[in-house]
C-alpha positions in Angstrom: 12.2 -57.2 21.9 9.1 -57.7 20.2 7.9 -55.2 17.8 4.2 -55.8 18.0 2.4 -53.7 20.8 -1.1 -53.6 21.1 -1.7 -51.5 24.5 -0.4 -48.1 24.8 -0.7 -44.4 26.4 -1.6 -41.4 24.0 -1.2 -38.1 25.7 -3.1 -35.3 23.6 -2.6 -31.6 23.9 -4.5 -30.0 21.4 -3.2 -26.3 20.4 -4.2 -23.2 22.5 -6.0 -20.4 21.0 -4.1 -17.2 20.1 -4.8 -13.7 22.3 -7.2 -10.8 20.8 -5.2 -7.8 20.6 -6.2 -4.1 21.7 -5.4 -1.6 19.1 -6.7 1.7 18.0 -6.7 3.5 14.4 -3.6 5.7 14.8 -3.8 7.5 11.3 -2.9 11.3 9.9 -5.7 13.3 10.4 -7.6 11.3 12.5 -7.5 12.5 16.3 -10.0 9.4 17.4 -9.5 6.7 15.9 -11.6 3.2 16.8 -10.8 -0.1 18.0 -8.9 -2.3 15.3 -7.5 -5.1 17.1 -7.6 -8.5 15.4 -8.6 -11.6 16.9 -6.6 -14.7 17.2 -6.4 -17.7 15.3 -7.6 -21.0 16.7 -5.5 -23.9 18.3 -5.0 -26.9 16.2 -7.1 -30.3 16.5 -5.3 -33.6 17.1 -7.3 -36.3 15.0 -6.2 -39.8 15.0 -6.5 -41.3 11.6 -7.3 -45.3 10.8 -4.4 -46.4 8.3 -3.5 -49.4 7.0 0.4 -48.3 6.9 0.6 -49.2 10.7 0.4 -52.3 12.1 1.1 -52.0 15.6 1.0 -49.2 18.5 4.9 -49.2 18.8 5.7 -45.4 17.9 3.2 -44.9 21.0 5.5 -47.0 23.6 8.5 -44.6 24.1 6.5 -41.6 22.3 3.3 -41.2 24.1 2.6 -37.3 23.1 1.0 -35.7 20.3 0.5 -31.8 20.2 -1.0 -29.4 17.8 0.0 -26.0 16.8 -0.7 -23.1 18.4 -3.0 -20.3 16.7 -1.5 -17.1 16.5 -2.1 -13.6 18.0 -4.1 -10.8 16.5 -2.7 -7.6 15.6 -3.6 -4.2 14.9 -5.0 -3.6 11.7 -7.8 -5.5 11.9 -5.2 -8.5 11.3 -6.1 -11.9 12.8 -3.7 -14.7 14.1 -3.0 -17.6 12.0 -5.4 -20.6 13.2 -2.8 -23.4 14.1 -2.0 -26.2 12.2 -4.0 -29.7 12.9 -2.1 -32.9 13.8 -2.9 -36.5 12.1 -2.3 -38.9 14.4 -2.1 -42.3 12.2 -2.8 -45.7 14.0 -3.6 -48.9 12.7 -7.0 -50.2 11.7 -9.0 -51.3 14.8 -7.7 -49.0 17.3 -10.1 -48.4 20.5 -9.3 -45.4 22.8 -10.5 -45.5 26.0 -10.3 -43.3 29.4 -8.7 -44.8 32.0 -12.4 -45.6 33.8 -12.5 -47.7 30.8 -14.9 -46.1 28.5 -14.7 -46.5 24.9 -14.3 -42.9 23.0 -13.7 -44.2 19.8 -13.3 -47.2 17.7 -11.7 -46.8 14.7 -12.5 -49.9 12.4 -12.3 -48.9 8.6 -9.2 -46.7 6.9 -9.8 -43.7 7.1 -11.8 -43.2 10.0 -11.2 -40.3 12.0 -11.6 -39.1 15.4 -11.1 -35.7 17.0 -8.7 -36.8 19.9 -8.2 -32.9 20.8 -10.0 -30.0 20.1 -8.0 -26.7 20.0 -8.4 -23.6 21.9 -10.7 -21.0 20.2 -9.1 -17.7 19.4 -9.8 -14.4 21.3 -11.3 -11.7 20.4 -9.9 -8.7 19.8 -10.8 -5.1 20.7 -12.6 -4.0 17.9 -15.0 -7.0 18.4 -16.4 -5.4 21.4 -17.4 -2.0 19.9 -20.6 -0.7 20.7 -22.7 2.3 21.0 -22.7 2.1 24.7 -19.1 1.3 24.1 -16.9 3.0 21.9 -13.3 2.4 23.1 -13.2 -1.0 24.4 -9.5 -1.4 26.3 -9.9 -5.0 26.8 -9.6 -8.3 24.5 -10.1 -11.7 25.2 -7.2 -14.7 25.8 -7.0 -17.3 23.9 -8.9 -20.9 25.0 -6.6 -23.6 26.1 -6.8 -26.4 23.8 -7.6 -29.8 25.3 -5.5 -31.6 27.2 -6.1 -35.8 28.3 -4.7 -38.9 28.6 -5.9 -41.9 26.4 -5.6 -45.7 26.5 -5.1 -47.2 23.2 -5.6 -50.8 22.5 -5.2 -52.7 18.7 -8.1 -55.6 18.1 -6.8 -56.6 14.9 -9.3 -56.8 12.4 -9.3 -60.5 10.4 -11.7 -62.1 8.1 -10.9 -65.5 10.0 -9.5 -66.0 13.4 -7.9 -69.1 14.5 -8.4 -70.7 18.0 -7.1 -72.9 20.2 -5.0 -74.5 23.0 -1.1 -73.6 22.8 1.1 -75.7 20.3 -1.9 -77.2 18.3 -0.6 -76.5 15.1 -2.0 -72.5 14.4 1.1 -71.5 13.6 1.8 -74.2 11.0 -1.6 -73.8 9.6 -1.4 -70.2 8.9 2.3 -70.8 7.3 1.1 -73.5 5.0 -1.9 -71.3 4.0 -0.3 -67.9 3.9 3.1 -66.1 3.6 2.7 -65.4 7.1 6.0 -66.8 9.1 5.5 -66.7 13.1 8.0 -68.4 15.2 7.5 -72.4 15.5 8.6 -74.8 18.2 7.3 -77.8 19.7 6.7 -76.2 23.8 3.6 -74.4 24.6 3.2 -70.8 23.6 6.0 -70.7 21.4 3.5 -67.5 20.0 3.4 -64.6 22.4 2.1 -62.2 20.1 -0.8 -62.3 17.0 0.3 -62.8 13.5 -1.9 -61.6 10.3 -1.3 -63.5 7.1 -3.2 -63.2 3.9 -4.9 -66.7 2.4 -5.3 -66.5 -1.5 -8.7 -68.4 -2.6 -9.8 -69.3 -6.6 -11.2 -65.8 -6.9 -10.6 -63.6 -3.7 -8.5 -62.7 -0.6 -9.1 -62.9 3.1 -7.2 -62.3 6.0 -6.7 -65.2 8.9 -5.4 -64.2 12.6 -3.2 -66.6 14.6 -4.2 -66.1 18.2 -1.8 -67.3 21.0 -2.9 -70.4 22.2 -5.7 -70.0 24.7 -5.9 -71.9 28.3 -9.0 -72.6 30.6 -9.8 -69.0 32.6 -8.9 -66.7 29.5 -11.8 -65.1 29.8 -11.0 -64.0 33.5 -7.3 -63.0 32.6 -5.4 -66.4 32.9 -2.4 -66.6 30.5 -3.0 -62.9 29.1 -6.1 -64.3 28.0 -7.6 -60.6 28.0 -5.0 -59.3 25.7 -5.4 -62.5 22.9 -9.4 -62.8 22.9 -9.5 -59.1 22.0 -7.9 -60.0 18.7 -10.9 -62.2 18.3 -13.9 -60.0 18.6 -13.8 -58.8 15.2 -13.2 -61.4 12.9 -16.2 -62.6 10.7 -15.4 -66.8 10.6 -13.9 -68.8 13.8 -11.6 -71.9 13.4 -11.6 -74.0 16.4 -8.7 -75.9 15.8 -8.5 -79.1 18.4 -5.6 -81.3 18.9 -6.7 -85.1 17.8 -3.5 -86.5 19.5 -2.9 -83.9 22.3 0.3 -84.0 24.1 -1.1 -82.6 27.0 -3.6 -85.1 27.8 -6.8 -83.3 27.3 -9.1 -84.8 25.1 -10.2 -83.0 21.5 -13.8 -83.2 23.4 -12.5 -81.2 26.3 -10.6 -78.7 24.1 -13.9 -78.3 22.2 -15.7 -77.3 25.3 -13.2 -75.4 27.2 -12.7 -73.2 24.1 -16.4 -72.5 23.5 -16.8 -71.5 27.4 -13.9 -69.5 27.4 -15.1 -67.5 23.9 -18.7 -67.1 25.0 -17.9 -65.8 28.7 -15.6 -63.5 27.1 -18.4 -62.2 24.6 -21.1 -64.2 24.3 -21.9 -63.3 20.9 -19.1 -64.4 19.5 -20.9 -67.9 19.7 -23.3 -66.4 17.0 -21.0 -66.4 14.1 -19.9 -69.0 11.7 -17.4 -71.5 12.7 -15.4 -74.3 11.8 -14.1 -77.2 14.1 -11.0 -78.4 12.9 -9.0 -81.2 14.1 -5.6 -80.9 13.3 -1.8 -83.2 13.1 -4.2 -85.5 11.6 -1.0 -87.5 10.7 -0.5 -88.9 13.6 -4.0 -90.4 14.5 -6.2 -92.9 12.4 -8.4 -90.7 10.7 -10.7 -93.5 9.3 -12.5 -93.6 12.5 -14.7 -90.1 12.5 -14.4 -89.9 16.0 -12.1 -88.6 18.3 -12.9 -89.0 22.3 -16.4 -87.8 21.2 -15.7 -85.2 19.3 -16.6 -84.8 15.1 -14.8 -82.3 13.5 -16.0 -80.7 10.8 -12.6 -81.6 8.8 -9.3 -83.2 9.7 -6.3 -81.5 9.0 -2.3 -82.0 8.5 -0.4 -78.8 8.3 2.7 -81.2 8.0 1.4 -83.5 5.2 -1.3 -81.3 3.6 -4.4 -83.0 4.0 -7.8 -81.2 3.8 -5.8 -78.1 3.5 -7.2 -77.3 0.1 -10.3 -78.0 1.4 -10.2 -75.9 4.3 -9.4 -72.9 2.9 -12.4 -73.2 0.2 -14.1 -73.5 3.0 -13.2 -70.2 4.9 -13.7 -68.8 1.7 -17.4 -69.5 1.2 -17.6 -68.5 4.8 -16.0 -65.5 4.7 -18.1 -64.7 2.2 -21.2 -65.1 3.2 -20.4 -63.4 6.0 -19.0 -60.1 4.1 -22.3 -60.3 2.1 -24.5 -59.6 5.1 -22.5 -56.3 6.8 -23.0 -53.0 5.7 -20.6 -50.8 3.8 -18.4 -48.9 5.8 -19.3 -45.3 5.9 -17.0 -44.2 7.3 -19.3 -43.5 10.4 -17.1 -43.3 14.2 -18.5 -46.5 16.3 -18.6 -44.2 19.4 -17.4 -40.4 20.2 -16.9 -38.3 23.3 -19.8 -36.3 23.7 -19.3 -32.7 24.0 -20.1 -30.7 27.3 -22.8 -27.9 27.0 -23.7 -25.5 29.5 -22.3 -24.7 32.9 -22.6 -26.3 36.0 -21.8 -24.5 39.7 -20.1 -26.1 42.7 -19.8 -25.6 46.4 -16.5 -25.8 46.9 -16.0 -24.7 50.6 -17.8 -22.4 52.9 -18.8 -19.4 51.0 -16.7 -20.5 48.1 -18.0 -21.7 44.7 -17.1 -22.8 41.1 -18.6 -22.1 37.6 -17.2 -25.0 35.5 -18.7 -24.9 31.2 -17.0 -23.3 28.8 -19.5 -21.0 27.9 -18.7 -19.7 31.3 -15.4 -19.8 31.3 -15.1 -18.1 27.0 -17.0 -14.8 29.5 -14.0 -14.4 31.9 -11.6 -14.9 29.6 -10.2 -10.9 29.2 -6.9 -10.3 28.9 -7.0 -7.0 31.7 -10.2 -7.8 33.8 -9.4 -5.3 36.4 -11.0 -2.6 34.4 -13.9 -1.3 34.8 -14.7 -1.4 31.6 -13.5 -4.9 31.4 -16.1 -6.0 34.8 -19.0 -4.7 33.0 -18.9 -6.8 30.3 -17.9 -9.8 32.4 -21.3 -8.8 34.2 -23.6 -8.5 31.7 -22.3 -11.8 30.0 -22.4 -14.0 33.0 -25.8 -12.7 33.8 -27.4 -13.5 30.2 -25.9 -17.0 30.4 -28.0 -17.3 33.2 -25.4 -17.4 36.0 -26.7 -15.7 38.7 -29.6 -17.5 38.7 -27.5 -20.8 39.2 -25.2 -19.3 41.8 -28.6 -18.4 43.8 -30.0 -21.6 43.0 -27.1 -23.3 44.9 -26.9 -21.6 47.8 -24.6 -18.2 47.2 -24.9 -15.1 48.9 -23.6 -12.1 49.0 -20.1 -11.4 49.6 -19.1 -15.2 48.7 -16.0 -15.8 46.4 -16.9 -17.2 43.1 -14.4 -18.8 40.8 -14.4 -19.2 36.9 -11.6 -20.6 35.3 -8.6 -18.3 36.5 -11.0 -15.2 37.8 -11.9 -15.1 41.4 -14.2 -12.5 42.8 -16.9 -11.2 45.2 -20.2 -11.9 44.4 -23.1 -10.0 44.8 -26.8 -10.6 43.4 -28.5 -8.3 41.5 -25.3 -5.6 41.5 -24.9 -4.3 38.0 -21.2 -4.1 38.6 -18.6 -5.9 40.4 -18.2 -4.7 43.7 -15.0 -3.3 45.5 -11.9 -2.1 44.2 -10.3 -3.7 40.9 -7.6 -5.3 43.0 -10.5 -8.1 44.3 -10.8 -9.5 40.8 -7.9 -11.3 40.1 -6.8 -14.6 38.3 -5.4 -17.0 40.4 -2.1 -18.3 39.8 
């Protein structure tokens, strides 16, 4: 079974936020002591981390989840919960994660990059956090936030100074084992290489990095041949090698290959037309190579992987190519492509006749009391929701008194304008 994988499922469960604690002073000498209750520690964020120590998405395959720790309660005391310990998540260099819709959170192209996959659950408050002058024994604390919870698609592009292109069994293979230490399988049938190899061409005075693509067949572009799955590997090298058959066993002509390759490359991504390429006609040992031509077509240089010919030149080549090319990007930063943005704010929804739902978690951080059949407890909950500007909304969309509002786990009757909650503690409950 082949050890490359570049298409996996990440599950991330970021850690939940430890519970406030309620607590009073309980001391010699002291009949009334206040509130002391810490407040919990926060949930632990799941990062993933660009590193060149991976080269594939294998450990995801058979291990798709990733949790961090768990921040800890508060005490009395004053004492707080311990925040929970963040997860590092390493994946290779050039890792995109995705929703399953399909759009692009992250893409992770330099070591060292870092994205927050999961962000953990904010602590609770405890007791003495809630003292007042209008309140001077608070009985209530808040719950700790559930960290974040989602599935991810993760997909490898590798990243290569030079990718090499072309029809299966045209030589790639050879070429990148004469020109590197790289050693990918090689047989003469068509796509003897099902998966990309990387291999590491040493010039006069620098490095770069060339990418054998499994061969590619007319309709890549649309999905033929997993032609999805190999042009991805393409999209970010700097320097394309077209490499054409000049005595094809197949029958098409090196003009044809020519063609078909550039159609299938610039319906994939259009821009990929844009950068620098070489056209390179290779097993150059078993044509006349005195004519020039082949069928049309005039490579830039004629190759033997077998023989050696022009291979000294080709990789000078690449290398004045590559860079040129390296001269005119930008130094990595360290900057994330794209992020998730954050939610702000609430939103409310009719969910049924006389039913609605607060979704934001500045809503839901309000409800989030550990005993909210208090009193006590309700007229905080109140005045909170009503400073966030909730009432307005729930009037906005059509509440009215005596509908069931829902926030997070909380259900209960709504009335505008009331200062409290109205009816008996038993009609605020959290729902199961």
């Amino acid at each position: 079974m082949s050890g490359f994988v570049d298409e996996a499922q990440l599950h991330v469960k970021a850690g939940d936020g430890g519970a406030g604690a309620v607590a009073f002073r309980r001391e010699a000498h002291v009949d009334k002591g206040g509130p002391d209750g810490g407040d919990g520690g926060r949930g632990g964020n799941v990062w993933l981390v660009a590193t060149t120590n991976q080269s594939s998405l294998l450990g995801f395959r058979d291990h798709p989840h990733r949790r961090g720790g768990d921040g800890g309660h508060g005490g009395g005391k004053k004492k707080h919960g311990a925040r929970g310990a963040d997860l590092d998540v390493p994946v290779p260099v050039g890792t995109r994660a995705r929703r399953h819709d399909g759009t692009v959170l992250a893409d992770l192209v330099n070591p060292g990059d870092r994205w927050l996959a999961g962000e953990g659950g904010r602590g609770g408050r405890g007791n003495a956090s809630f003292l007042s002058n209008n309140r001077r024994a608070p009985a209530f604390a808040e719950q700790g936030e559930k960290g974040h919870e989602e599935w991810y698609e993760l997909e490898l592009a590798l990243v290569a100074d030079v990718a090499l292109v072309g029809f299966p069994n045209v030589g790639k293979s050879t070429l990148i084992s004469r020109i590197s230490a790289a050693k990918p399988k090689i047989a003469d049938y068509p796509f003897t290489t099902l998966e990309p190899h990387l291999g590491v061409v040493r010039a006069d005075d620098s490095d770069f990095t060339v990418a054998d693509i499994p061969g590619l067949v007319e309709g890549a572009a649309e999905g033929k041949g997993l032609g999805h799955r190999f042009l991805r590997h393409i999209t970010r090298s700097r320097v394309l090698v077209v490499l054409v058959e000049l005595d094809p066993v197949t029958g098409v002509s090196p003009a044809e290959q020519h063609r078909v390759l550039l159609d299938e490359l610039g319906r994939y991504q259009p821009d990929l037309l844009d950068r620098p390429r070489l056209v390179v006609g290779s097993k150059a040992d078993m044509v006349d190579t005195s004519v020039g031509t082949y069928d049309g077509l005039v490579p830039d240089l004629v190759i033997s992987a077998v023989t050696g010919l022009g291979i000294g030149l080709l990789v000078g080549r690449l290398a004045t190519l590559v860079a040129e090319a390296r001269s005119t990007e930008p130094e990595a930063d360290g900057t994330i492509v794209i992020h998730r943005p954050l939610p702000e704010g609430f939103s409310v929804d009719r969910i049924g006749d006389g039913v609605f739902r607060v979704v934001g978690k500045v809503a839901e951080r309000a409800v989030a009391l550990n005993d909210v059949t208090s009193d006590e407890a309700a007229d905080y909950i109140q005045g909170r929701l009503r400073r966030l500007g909730v009432d307005r909304a729930l009037a906005r969309a059509g509440a009215k008194d005596g509908d069931l509002v829902e926030i997070a786990e909380l259900s209960f009757v709504w009335y505008r304008d009331q200062p409290e909650f109205t009816g008996s503690p038993s009609s605020r409950r959290r729902r199961p």
